[in-house]
VOGU-3710 file (C-alpha; in Angstrom, 3 decimals, decimal comma):
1> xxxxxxxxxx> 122,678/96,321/82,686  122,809/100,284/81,649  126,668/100,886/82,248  126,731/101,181/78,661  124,939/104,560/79,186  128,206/105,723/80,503  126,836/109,632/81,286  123,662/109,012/82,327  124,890/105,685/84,446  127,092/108,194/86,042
11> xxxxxxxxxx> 124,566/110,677/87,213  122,378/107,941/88,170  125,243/106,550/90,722  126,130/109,792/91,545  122,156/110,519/93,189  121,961/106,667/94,720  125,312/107,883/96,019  124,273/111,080/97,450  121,003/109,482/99,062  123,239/106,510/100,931
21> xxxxxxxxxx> 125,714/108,964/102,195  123,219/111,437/103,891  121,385/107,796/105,098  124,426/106,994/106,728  125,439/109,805/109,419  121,874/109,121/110,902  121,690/107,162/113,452  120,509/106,686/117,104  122,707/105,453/119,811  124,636/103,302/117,859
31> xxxxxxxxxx> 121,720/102,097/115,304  122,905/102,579/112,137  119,852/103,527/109,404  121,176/101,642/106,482  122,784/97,991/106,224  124,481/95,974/108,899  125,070/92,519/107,771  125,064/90,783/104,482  124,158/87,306/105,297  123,529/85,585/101,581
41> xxxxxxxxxx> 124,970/87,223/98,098  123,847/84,687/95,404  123,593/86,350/91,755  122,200/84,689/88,751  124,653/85,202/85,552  124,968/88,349/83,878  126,719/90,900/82,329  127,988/92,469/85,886  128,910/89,240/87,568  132,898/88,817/88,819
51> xxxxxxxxxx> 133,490/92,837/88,381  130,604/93,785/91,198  132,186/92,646/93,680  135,667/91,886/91,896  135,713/88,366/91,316  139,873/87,318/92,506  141,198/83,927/91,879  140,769/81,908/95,230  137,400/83,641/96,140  134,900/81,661/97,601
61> xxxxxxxxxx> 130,889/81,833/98,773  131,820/83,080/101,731  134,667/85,797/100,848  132,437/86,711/97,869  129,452/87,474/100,563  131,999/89,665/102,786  133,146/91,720/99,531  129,267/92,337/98,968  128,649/93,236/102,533  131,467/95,930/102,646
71> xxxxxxxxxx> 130,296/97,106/99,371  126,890/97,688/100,996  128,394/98,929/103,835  130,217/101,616/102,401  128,410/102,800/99,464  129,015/100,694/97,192  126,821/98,693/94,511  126,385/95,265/93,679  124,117/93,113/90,688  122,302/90,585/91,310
81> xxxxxxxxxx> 122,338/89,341/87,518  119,052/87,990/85,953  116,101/86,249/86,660  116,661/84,994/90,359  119,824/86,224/91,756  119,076/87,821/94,920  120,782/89,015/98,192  119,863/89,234/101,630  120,933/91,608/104,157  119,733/92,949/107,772
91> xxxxxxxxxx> 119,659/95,392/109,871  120,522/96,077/113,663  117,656/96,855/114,865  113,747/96,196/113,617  112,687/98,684/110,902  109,312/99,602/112,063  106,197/98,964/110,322  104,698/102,607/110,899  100,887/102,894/110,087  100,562/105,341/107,004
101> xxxxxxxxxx> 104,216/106,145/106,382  106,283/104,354/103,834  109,205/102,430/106,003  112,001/101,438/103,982  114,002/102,383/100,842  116,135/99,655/98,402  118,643/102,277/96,827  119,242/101,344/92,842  120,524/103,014/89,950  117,316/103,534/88,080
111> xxxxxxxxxx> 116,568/106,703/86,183  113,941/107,876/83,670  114,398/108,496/79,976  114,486/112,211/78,797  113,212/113,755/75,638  109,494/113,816/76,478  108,775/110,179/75,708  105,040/108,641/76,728  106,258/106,260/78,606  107,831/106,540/82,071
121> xxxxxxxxxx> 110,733/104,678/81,893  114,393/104,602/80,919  116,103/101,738/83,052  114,336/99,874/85,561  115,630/96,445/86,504  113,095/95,635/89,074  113,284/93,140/91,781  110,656/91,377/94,471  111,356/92,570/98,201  110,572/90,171/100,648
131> xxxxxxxxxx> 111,197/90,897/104,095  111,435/88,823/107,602  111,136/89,872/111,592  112,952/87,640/113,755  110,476/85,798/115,308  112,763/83,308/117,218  115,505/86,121/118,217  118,716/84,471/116,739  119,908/87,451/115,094  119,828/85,221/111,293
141> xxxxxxxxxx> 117,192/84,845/108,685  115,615/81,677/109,023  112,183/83,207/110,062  109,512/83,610/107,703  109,653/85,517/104,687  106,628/87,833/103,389  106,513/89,055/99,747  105,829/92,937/99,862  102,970/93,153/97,088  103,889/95,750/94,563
151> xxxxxxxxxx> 101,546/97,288/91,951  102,079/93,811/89,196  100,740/91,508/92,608  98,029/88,989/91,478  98,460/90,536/87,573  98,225/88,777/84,595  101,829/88,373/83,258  103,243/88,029/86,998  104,272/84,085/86,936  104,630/82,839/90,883
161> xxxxxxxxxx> 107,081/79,598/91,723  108,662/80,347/88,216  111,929/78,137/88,171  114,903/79,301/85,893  118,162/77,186/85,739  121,246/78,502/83,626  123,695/76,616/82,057  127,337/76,738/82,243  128,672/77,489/78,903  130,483/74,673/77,777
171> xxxxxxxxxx> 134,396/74,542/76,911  134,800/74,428/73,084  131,563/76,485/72,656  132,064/78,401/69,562  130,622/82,172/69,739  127,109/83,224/67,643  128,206/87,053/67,342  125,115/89,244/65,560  126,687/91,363/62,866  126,925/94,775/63,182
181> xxxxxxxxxx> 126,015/94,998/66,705  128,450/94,893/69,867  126,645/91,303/70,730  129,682/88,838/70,305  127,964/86,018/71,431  124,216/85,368/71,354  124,096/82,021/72,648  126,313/82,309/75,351  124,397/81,227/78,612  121,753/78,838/78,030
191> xxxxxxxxxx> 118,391/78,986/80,505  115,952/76,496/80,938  112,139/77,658/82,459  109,540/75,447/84,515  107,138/76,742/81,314  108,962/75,018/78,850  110,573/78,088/77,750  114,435/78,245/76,740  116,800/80,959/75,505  120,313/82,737/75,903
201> xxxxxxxxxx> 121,919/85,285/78,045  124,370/87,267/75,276  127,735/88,246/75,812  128,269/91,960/74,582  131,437/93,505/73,534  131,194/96,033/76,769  131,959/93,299/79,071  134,374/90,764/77,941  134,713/89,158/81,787  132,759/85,566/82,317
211> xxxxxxxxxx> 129,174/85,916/83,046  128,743/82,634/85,002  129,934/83,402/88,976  133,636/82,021/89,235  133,723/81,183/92,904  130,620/78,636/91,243  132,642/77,638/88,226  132,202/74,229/88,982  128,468/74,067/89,172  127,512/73,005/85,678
221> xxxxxxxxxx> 123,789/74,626/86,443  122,209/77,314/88,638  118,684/77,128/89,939  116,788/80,128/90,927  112,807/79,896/91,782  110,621/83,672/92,348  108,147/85,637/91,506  108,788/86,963/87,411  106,876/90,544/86,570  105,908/90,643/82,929
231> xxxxxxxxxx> 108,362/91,852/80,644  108,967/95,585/80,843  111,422/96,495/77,556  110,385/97,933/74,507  112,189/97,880/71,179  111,737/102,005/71,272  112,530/102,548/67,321  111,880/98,873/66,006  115,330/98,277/65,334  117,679/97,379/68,260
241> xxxxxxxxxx> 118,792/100,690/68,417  117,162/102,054/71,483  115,727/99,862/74,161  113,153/101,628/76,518  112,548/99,664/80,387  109,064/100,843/81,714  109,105/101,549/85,531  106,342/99,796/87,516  104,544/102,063/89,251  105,064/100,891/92,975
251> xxxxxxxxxx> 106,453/98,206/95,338  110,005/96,989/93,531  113,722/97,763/94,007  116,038/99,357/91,163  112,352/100,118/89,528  112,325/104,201/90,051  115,462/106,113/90,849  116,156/107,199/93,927  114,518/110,722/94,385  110,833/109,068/93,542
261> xxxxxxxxxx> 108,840/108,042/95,857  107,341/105,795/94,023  111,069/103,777/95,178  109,527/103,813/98,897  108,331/100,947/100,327  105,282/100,069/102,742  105,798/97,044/105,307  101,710/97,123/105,315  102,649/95,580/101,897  103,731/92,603/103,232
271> xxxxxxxxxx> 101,892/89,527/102,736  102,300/85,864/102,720  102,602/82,800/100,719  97,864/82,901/100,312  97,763/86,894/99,852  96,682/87,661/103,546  98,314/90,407/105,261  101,244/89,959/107,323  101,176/92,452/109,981  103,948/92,604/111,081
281> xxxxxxxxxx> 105,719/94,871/113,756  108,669/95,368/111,854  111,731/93,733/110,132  114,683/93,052/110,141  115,898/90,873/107,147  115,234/91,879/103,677  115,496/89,990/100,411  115,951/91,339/97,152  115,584/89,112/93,850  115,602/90,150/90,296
291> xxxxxxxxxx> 111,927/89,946/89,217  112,049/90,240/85,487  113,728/87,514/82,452  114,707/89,695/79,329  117,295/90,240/76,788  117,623/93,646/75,408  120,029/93,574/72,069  123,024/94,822/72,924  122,180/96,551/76,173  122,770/92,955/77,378
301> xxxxxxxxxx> 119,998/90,985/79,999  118,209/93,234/82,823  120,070/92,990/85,872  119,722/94,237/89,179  121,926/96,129/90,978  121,347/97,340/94,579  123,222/100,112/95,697  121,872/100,107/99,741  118,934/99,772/102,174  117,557/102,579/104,394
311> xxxxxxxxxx> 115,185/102,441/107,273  113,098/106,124/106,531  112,257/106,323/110,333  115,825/106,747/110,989  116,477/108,492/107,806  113,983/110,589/108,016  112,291/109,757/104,840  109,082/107,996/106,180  107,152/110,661/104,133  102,684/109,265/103,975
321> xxxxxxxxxx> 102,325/105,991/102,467  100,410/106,121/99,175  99,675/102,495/100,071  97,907/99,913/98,436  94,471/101,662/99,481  94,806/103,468/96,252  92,442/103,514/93,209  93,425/104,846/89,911  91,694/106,254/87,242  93,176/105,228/84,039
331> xxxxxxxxxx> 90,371/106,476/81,137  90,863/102,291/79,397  88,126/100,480/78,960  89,547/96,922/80,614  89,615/99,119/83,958  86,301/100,563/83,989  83,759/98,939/86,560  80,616/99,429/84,910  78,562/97,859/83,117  79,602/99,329/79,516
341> xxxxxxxxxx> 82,922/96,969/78,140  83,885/100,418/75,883  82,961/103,254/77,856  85,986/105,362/77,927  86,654/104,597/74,243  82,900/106,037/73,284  83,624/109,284/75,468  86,039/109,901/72,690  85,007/112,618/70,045  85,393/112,013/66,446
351> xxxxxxxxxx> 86,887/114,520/65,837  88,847/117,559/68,557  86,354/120,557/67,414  82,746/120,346/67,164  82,098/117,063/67,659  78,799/116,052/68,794  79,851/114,631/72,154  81,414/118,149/73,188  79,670/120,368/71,012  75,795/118,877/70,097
361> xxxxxxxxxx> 74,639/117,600/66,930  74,320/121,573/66,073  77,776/122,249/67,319  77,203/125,225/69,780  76,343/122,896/72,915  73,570/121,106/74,310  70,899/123,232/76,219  69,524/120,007/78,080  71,370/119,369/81,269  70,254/115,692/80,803
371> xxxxxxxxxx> 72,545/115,900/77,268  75,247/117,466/78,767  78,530/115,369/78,174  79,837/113,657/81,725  81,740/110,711/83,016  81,324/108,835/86,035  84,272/106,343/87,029  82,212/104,059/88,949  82,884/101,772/91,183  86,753/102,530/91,504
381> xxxxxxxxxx> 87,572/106,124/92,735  83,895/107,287/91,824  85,653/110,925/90,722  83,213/112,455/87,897  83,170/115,570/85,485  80,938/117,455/83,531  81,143/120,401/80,957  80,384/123,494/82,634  77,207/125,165/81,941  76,861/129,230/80,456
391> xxxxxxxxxx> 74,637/131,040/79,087  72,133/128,604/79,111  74,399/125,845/76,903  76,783/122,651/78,155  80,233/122,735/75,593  83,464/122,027/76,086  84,800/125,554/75,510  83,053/126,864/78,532  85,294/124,339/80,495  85,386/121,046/81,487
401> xxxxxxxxxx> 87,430/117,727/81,234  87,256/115,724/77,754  88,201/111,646/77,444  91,041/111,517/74,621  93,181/109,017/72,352  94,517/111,980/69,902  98,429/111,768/69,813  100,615/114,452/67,786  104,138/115,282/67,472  103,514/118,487/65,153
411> xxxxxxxxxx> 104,016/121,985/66,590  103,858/123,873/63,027  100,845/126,681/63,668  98,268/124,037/65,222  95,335/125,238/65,188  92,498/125,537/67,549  90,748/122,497/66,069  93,337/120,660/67,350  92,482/120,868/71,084  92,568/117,289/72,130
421> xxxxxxxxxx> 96,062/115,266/70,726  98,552/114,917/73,781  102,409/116,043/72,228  104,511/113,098/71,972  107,910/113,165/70,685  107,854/111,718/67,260  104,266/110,523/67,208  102,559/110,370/63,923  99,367/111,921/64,276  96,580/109,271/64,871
431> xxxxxxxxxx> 95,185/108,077/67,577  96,417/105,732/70,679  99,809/105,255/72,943  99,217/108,655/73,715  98,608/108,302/77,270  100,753/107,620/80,463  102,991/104,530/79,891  101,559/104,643/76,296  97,941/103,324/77,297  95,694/104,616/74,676
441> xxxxxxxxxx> 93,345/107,191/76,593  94,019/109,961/79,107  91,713/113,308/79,470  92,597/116,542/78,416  91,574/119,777/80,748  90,263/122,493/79,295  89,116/126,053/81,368  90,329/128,895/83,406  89,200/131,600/86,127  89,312/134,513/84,050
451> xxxxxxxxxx> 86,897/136,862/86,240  89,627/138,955/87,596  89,793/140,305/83,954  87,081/142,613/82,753  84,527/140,857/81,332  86,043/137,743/82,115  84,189/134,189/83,031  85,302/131,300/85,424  85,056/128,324/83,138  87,683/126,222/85,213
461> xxxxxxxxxx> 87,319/122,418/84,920  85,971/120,855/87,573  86,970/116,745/88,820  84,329/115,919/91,904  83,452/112,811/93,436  80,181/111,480/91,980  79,258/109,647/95,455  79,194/112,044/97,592  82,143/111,834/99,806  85,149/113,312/100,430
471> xxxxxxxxxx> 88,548/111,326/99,821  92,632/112,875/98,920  93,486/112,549/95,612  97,463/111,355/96,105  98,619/112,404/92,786  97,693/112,717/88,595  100,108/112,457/85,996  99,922/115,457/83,356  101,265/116,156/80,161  100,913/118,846/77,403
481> xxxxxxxxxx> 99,105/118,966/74,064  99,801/119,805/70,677  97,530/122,704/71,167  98,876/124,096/74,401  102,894/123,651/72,889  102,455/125,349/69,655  101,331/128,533/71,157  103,746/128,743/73,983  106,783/127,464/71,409  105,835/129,438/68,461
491> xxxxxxxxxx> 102,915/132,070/69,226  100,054/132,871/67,499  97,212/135,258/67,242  95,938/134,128/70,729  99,412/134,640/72,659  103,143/135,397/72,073  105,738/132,850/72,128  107,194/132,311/75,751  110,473/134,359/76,265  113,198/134,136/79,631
501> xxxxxxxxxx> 110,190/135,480/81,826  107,606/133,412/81,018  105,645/131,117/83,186  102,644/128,936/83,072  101,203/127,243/86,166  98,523/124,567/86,312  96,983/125,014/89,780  94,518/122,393/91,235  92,372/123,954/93,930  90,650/121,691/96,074
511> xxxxxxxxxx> 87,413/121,960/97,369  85,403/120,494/101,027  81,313/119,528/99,996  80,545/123,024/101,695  82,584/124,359/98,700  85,326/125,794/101,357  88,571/126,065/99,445  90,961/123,175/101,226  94,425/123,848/99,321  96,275/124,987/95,932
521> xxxxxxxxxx> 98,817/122,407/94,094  100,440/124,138/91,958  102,593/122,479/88,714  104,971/124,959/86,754  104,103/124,030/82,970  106,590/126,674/81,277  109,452/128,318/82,880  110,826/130,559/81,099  111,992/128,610/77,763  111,563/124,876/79,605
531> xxxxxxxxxx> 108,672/123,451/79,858  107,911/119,946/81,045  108,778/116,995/79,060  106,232/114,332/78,722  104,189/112,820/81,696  104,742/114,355/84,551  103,706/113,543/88,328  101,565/116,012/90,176  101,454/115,844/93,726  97,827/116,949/94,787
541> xxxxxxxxxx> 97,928/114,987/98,250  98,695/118,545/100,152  94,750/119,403/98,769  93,816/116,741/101,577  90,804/115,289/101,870  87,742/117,177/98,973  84,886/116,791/97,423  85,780/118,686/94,340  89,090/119,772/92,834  88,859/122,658/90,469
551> xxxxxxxxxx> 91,504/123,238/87,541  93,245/126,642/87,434  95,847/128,329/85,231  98,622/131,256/86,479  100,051/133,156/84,386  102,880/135,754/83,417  102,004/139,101/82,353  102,845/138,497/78,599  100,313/135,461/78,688  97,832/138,081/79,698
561> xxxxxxxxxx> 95,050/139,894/77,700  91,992/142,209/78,426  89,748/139,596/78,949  92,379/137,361/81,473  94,834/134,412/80,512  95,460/134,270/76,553  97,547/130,897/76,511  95,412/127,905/75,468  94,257/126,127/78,854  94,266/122,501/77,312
571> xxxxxxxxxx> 96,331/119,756/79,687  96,573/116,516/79,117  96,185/114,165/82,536  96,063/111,039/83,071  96,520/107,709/86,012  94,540/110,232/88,948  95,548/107,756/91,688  92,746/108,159/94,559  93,430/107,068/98,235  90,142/105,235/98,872
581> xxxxxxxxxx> 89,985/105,733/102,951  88,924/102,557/105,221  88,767/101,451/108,612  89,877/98,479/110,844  92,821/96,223/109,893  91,669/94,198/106,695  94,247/94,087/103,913  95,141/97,333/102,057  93,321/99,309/105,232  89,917/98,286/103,574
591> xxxxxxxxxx> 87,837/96,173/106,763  87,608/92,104/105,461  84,267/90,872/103,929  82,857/87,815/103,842  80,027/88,510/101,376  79,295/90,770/98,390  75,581/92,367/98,386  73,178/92,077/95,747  74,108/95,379/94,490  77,988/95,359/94,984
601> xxxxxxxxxx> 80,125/93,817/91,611  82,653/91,544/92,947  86,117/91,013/90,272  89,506/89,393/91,085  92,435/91,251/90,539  92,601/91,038/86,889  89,356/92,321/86,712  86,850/89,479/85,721  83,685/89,079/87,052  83,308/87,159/89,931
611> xxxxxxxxxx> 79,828/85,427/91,519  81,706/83,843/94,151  85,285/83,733/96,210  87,363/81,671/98,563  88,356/82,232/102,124  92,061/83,780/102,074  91,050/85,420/98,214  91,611/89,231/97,575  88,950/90,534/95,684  87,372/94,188/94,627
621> xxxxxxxx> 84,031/95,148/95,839  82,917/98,718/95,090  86,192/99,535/93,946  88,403/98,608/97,276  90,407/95,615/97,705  89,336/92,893/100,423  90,012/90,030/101,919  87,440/87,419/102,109
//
């Protein structure tokens, strides 16, 4: 659906392009890494349909499927249309399923949104992968079929056996155009839903071909059943103008462009029709099928397109799996395992200076260890913080890491009262949709190693695991705040305004439980006059396995005072995904259970409470995932 973006649609083709081609001179013997055979090409409708592949008069099922194989083949794309449509495809060989590497790659044409936004996103049209080993040896696809489970598995909002049929439009219909909008017909291709749901696909004035697939043209309706993810547009400014698709975070094709890895797929993913885990060898069918139903004004429906397949092992792209063994630690309250239903929203200050949480009731600190503020995210990655201690007092401008929901889009002079509101790009200042994907909390990091300066202090923000043992953090997302921006932008009393040679680094420094130093990930904030724009993924998996992670700051020499780094130290960060390390071969990595001790919460996936569960039922216990 985002031709219409005509520039940024090109650059987006242009990198699936330049990740096929290098896919495709690797090889081994004769095994090719990317597609071989296209065995079924059946699109829903949409606006792509007939132009990718070219619909010509005559064409049939099977000369349609050919044109979509050699399209494959040869680096081309081709769209899958809405809710349903799907293709399937093989390989040569199997695609091994390699323990703790990511295996395979659906190329798409997704790409993220510029200009800072909250949300990562931009276009993602994201589709189920199912995948299939030949079990009987045939050399076609009528083996079983295992859904990989991406991050929306077993969510509320993800429908299962959803049934869509579409409508051919009927001859005489007479066109609903919207006014003023390149929509020429809003009730062009009627759908029908196994909810009781109804609605249109539009016709937009940017493709003027039929929608409905011609070599079908005499099937009066088309039935697609799947898996449908929750809706993933946003109406950006409220008024049709600008239509924002959120990426999922994991497990999907044509969901994050090409260069994330977040686009890598697992086969340990793969599970069947009850949730258990497939465990399989390898593959070597795949099916794709558009996952998500929408309509977005005159950007026209979502729409897959698929743009090639790549086995990593051959590729050599088989970088670590994140897998599903992964916890995250989002700062809202529905994800917190504790007892308290709002305990990230009361670690919030009411106001960013001197507030009693960070400050005391007398505003200097607390000089109780006891009343010192921490968090403890229990029961899920366990990862804890606490302001630092000196002189005798806990506050948060000796250092530490502070639960937020301020939001600000004002750079004008901020002050340091204003230490706590994440920058957003035309954000009001209030509070909420502030943090990653525009949740409403994140933390902000506040602290710095300033000892190499004379009479400098190390108040550098410490993240540690509250239970004792030692796990890899993957990665964190991290943005900067109001506070931060201002002073690098603009200058003030505390620093000068960044110039050509400026640079800021956030460095996380990891830490083993005997406090030896494991690794530095380092994040360039400011370079030169750039800095990052919005959320941004840090990679802190090279810190390996620790027991602490301390937050540093590096610095150019015009940063630089007396007394060490002079540039604000507040960070915003948010989603710290945590690899939650298991043994033996229960689902996720995490051995099965059959029972739940007294002391051990039990919750499905959507996070209610459970007192019981079913053979075959994937629960969390203690903050993994297991199979009972």
């Amino acid at each position: 659906m985002r031709k219409n973006y005509l520039l940024i649609t090109s650059v987006a083709f242009m990198l699936a392009s330049s990740v096929r081609l290098n896919a495709q001179s690797v090889g081994t013997r004769g095994v090719s890494a990317t597609i071989h055979r296209v065995y079924e090409y059946c699109p829903a409708p949409g606006q792509f349909l007939n132009t990718m592949p070219e619909y010509e008069e005559g064409d049939t099922r099977e000369s349609v499927r050919q044109k979509a194989e050699e399209l494959l083949r040869e680096g081309g794309t081709v769209s899958l249309g809405a809710f349903g449509g799907y293709v399937v495809f093989g390989f040569d060989h199997m695609v091994e399923n390699r323990a703790g590497l990511y295996d395979l790659q659906i190329l798409g044409n997704s790409y993220h949104a510029d200009g800072g936004d909250a949300r990562q996103g931009g276009s993602s049209e994201p589709a189920l992968v199912f995948v299939s080993h030949d079990d009987n040896g045939n050399g076609v696809p009528d083996d079983k079929w295992y859904e990989l489970a991406g991050s929306e598995y077993g969510k509320t909002g993800t429908w299962r056996d959803y049934t869509v049929t579409y409508h051919r439009t009927p001859q005489g219909h007479t066109p609903t155009p919207v006014p003023n909008s390149p929509v020429t017909d809003d009730t062009y291709i009627r759908w029908t839903d196994s909810e009781g749901g109804e609605g249109y696909l539009a016709m937009n004035a940017y493709h003027r071909q039929n929608y409905w697939p011609q070599w079908q043209r005499g099937e009066q309706t088309l039935t697609f059943t799947g898996v449908r993810l929750a809706p993933n547009t946003v109406d950006k400014n409220g008024d049709g103008s600008y239509f924002l698709q959120n990426t999922y975070a994991w497990g999907y094709a044509d969901n994050q462009p090409n260069d994330s890895t977040s686009s890598k797929l697992d086969l340990e993913w793969a599970v069947d029709e009850d949730g258990n885990p497939a465990n399989l060898p390898g593959i070597h069918f795949v099916k794709v099928q558009t996952a998500v139903l929408q309509s977005n004004g005159w950007i026209g429906e979502s729409s897959t397109e698929v743009a090639g397949a790549v086995d990593l092992h051959l590729a050599g792209g088989a970088a670590p799996s994140m897998g599903e063994n992964v916890m995250v630690l989002t700062f809202e309250d529905e994800d917190y395992r504790g007892e308290e239903y709002d305990y990230w929203s009361s670690l919030v200050d009411d106001r960013q200076y001197g507030g009693k949480l960070l400050y005391g009731e007398g505003g200097t600190g607390v000089y109780d260890e006891a009343e010192a503020y921490r968090w403890y995210d229990e029961g899920n990655t366990f990862l804890s913080s606490m302001l630092n201690n000196s002189w005798g007092s806990w506050a948060y401008w000796n250092g530490g890491i502070a639960v937020s929901n301020y939001v600000d889009s004002n750079l004008d002079n901020v002050p340091y009262t204003d230490q706590l509101a994440v920058f957003r790009k035309g954000a009001e200042a209030g509070r909420g949709e502030g943090g990653h994907g525009a949740s409403d909390r994140f933390a902000v990091i506040n602290g710095v190693d300033n000892t190499f300066a004379s009479g400098g202090t190390d108040t550098r923000a410490v993240l540690a695991f509250g239970d004792g043992q030692a796990r890899t953090i993957d990665h964190a997302y991290v943005a900067l705040t109001t506070y931060f921006l201002s002073n690098i932008v603009n200058g003030s009393s505390f620093c000068t305004a960044a110039t050509e040679e400026t640079f800021v680094d956030l460095l996380a420094e990891g830490f083993d439980a005997k406090g030896q130093k494991t690794g530095t990930a380092t994040l360039r904030l400011v370079d030169g006059l750039h800095h990052v724009q919005g959320w941004t993924w840090f990679d802190l998996s090279a810190l390996g396995k620790v027991s602490s992670v301390k937050f540093n700051f590096s610095v150019s020499d015009d940063q630089k005072g007396a007394y060490g780094v002079n540039t604000p130290t507040y960070v915003a960060i948010d989603d710290i995904a945590v690899r939650m390390d298991g043994t033996g071969t229960g689902i996720y990595g995490i051995p099965g259970a059959s029972v739940a001790t007294d002391n051990e919460r039990m919750y499905d996936l959507t996070g209610r409470l459970l007192r019981s569960a079913r053979k075959g039922q994937i629960v969390i216990i203690g903050g993994r995932k297991v199979l009972f």
